[in-house]
N, C-alpha and C positions, 0 to 999 in steps of 0.2 A: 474232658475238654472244656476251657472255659463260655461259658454261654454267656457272654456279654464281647464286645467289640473293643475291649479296649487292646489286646493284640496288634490288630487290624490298624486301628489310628496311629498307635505306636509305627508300625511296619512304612504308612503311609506318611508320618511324620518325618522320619527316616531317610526314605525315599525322596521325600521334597526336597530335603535342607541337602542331599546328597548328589544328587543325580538331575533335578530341575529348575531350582531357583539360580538365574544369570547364565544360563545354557541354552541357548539356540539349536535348534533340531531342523535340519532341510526339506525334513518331509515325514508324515506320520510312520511310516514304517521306520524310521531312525529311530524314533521315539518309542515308538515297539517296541525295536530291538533292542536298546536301553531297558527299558523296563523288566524284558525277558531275563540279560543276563543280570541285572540288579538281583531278580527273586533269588532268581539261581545262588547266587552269593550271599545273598539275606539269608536261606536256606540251610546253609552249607556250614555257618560260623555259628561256635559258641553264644550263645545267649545268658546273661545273670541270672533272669526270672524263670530259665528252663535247667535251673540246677548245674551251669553251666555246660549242657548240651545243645544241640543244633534243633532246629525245629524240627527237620529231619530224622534225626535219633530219637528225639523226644514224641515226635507224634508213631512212630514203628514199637517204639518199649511201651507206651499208653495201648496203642491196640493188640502187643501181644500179652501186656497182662489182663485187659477185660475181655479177650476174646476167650481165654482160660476160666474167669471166673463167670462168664455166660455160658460156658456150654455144660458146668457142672449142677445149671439149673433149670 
């Protein structure tokens, strides 16, 4: 897993130019619930730098192959 935040800024980069900048929200739980289903679909879709899989797929295939190579030590 990478140990620096550039994921993250990427994700939340994303998120702004997408979902926030010239958008009006009525009330913070609007804004919530934008944000909820955003990840969900952030989530859900192909990514280039994940080998073209989802972060989904990509974080379940990273923990079932290190959970294999931890327990044979």
């Amino acid at each position: 897993m990478p140990k620096d935040n550039a994921s993250m800024e990427s994700f939340f980069k994303t998120f702004k130019d997408m979902e926030i900048w010239g958008k009006g929200f009525p009330s913070y739980e609007g804004l919530k619930r934008r944000a909820e289903d955003f990840r969900a679909f952030y989530n859900s879709g192909p990514h280039l730098h994940l080998r073209h899989k989802s972060p989904n797929e990509f974080e379940k295939k990273w923990f079932l192959e290190n959970s294999k190579t931890n327990r044979g030590q």
